[in-house]
N, C-alpha and C positions, 0 to 999 in steps of 0.2 A: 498451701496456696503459694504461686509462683509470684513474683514482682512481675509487673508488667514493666517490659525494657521498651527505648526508644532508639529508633534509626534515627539519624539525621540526614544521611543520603540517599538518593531514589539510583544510581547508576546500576548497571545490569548485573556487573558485578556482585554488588550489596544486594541484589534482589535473588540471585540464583543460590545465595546462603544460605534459604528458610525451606522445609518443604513444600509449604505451600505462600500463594500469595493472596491475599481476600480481600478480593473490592467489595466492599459494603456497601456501597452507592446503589440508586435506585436502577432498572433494567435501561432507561433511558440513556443517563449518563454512560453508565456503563458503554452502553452501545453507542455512544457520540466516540469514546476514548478511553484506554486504558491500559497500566502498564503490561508489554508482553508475560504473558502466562498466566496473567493474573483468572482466578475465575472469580464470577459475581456472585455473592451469595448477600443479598440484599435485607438492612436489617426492617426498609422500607420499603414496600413496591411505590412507584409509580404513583398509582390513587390513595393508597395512605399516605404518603408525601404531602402529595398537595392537601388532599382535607384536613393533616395537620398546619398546613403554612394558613390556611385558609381558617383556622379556628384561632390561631394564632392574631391576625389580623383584626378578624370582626368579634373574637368573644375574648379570650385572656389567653396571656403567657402559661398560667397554671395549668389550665384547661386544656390546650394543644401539649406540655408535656407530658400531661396526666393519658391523656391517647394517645403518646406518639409512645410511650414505654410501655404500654401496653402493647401493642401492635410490636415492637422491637422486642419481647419477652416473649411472646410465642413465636414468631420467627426463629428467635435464637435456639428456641425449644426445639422446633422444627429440624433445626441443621444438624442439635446434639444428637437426635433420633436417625439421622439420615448422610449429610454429607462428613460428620465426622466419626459415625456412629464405629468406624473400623480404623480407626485412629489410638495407638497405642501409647505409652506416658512417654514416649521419647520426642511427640510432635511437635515440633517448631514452626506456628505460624507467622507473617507477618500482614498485619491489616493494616487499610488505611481506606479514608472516605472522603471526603470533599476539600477537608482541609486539617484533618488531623484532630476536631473537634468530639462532639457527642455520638454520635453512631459507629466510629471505630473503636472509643472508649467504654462503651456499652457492651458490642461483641468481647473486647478486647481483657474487659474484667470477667465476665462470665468464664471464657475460654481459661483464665489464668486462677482461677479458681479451682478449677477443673485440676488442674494442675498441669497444662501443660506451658513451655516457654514462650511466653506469647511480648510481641514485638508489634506497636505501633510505627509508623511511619510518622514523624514528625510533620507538620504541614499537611498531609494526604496526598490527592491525588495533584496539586497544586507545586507540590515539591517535585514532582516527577514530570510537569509539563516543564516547569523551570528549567531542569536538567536537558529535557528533549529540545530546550527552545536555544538553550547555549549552545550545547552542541553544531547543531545544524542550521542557526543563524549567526552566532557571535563568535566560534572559532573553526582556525583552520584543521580542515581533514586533511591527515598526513597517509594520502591513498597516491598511487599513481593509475589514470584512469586508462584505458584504450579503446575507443568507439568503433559502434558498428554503426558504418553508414551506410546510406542510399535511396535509391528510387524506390514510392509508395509499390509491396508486392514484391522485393527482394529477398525474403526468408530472414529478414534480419531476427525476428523472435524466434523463429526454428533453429534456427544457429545458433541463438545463443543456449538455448537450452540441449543445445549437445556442445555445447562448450562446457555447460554446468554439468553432463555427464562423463565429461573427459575430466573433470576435475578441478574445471578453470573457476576461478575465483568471477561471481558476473550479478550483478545487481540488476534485477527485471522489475524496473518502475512499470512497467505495464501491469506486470500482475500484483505489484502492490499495490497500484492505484485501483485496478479492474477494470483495465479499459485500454483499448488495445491503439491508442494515440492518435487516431487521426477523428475527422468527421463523423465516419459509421463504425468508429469505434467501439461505443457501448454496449455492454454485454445483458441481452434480455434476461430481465428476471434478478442481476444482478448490478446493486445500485453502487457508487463507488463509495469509500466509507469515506469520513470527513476527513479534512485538512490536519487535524490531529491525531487522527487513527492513523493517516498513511504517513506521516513524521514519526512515531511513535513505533510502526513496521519498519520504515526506512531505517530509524538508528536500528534498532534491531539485528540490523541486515548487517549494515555499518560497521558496528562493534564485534561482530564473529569475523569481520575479515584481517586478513595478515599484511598489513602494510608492507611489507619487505617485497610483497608478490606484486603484479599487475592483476585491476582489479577491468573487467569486459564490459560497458554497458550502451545499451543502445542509443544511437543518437534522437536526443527527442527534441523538441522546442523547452520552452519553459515552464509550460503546462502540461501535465498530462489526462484530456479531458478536461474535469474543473480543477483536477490539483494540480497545485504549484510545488515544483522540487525548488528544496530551499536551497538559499543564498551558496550555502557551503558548500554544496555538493555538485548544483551550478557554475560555479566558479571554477572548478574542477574540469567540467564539461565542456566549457567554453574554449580551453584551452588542449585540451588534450589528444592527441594525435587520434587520425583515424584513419580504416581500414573500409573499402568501399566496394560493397556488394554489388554485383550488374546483374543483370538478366535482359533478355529483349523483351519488348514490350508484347509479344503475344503469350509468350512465357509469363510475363509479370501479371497478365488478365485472369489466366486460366486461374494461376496463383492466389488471386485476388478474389476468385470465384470462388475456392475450394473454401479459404480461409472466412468467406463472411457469407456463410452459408444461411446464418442468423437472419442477417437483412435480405438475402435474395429471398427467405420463405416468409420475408414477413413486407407486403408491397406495403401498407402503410408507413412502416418505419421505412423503408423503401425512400418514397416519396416525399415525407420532410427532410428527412438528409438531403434532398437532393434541394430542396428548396433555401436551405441555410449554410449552402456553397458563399464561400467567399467574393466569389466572383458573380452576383446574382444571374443564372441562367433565361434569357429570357423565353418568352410563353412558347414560342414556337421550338426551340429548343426543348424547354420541358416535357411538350408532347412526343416529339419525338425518341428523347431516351424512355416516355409512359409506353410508345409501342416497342422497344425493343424488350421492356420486361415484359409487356405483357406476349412476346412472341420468345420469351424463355432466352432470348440472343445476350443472355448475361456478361459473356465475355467481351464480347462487342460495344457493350455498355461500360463496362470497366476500361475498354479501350480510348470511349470516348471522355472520360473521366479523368483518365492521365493524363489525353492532348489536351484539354481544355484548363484544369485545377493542380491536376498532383504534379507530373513534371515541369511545369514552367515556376511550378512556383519552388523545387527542390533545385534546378539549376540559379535562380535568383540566389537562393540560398548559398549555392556552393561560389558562384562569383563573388561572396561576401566574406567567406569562408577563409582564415590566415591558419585555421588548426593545420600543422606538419600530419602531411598525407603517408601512410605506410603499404602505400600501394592499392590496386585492386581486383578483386578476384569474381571471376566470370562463373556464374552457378548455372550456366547451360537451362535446360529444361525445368530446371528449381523441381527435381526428383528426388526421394530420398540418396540416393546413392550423390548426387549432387551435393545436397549441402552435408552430406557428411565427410566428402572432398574437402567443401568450402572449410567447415567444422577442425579439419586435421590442419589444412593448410595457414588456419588462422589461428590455431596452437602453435603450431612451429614458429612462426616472425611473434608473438608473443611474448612463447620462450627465449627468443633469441634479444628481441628487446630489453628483458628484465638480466639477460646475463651480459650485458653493457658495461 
């Protein structure tokens, strides 16, 4: 039989030491947050969870652990037959569960039994928010940032994602959030994960980058959708120079049409987007953008959307705007051969930035 060892750090570092990483926590938790890579193998589901908290409560302490080790001994039984069943004597796992207590100590002695070298996480998953929370609210990130700005339908997320295929170092809060930053942002069918998941993906991101480089990210507000980019990374943001995408506005429609292709097939989501504009549209306005969808004049609509919401409210912005500007670059028709223009041309003042 193996000692059961203990971490005392959660840093990505200390986590990418073990083969594997085991949340033990119930599928819920699990699915609220959890350290990158980690997978769930639950020594509790869900509904045994609670009918033990809940025998707990109203009948005795005895009695909810006399069921709750039951239900954790065939679980664990489960995983030997299954998730480790091809697991040879050299495995190194490390678990943890809510706080370093009974259920990672449970998997954690069976496993070491076994004989393999098995490692708790001190604290659980509590140790590992702690880590996430200092990081990315109490110290500073030693990144140098360079933003992509511009008007609502510029290709800024298409360009950065051939920035990310040219090599450039570029952190896409949108698709860690899942949501594509503005109003009809939201992506159908998928919901955005919590405020701890996407801090928890954010460092993630964070910690694989090489400070010595410049790092691309898009200009966003504070929010993206419901999540808040934290303090750190913010602060960052607020100051760091940027690079401004153009297009004309009937280019930026079409763009706008191609991209939220989501909302033009779906008039209901359609329709309250349009209703929870910041700027409340009034009745006779709303009918009128209700007959251009229903006469398919989507572009037209997009059109009326910019003059009305998106660019007055982006030039406010830039009037307010002290970030050092690194120029701007004109993406024509916003075609692929365009922003792969835009794409080389915004590597090269990059490149030339960082070798300052």
């Amino acid at each position: 039989m193996s000692a059961i060892e203990i971490l005392q750090t959660a840093d990505l570092k200390s986590l990418a030491g073990f083969d594997a990483v085991i949340d033990v926590r119930s599928p819920s938790e699990f699915a609220e947050d959890h350290a990158p890579g980690a997978v769930n193998l639950p020594v509790l589901t869900d509904a045994e969870r609670a009918e033990v908290g809940t025998v707990y409560v109203q009948m005795s302490r005895f009695r909810a652990r006399r069921i709750g080790a039951a239900y954790i001994a065939r679980n664990i039984a489960s995983y030997l037959e299954t998730a480790f069943a091809d697991r040879d004597g050299s495995f190194r796992p490390l678990i943890y569960c809510w706080r370093g207590g009974q259920r990672s100590n449970a998997m954690a002695t069976i496993l070491s039994q076994v004989g393999w070298r098995t490692t708790v996480l001190a604290g659980g998953y509590k140790t590992w928010r702690r880590h996430v929370s200092a990081r990315l609210y109490d110290t500073p990130l030693p990144l140098s940032l360079v933003l992509l700005d511009g008007d609502a339908g510029s290709g800024k997320t298409e360009v950065l994602q051939r920035l990310a295929a040219r090599g450039q170092q570029v952190v896409d809060l949108e698709g860690l959030a899942v949501h594509r930053g503005s109003l009809f942002g939201g992506l159908a069918g998928q919901p955005q994960p919590s405020q701890k998941m996407f801090e928890s993906r954010l460092l993630a991101v964070l910690d694989g980058l090489d400070p010595a480089r410049p790092v691309i990210v898009e200009a966003e507000s504070s929010k993206v959708g419901e999540r808040m980019v934290p303090p750190a990374l913010w602060g960052l943001m607020a100051q760091a120079p940027r690079i401004e995408l153009s297009a004309a506005p009937a280019a930026r429609a079409r763009y706008l049409v191609r991209t939220y292709g989501d909302i033009v097939q779906d008039r209901a989501a359609l329709d309250e987007a349009l209703r929870r504009l910041p700027t409340p549209p009034g009745r006779k306005r709303l009918e009128a953008w209700g007959q251009l969808a229903d006469a398919g004049d989507f572009e037209a609509l997009a059109l009326a959307l910019m003059e009305l919401h998106y660019d007055p409210a982006y030039r406010r912005s830039r009037r307010q705007d002290e970030r050092p500007s690194l120029g701007a670059i004109d993406l024509g028709q916003l075609e692929a051969a365009n922003l792969d223009a835009a794409a080389d041309e915004i590597v090269r003042r990059v490149e030339a930035l960082g070798a300052r």
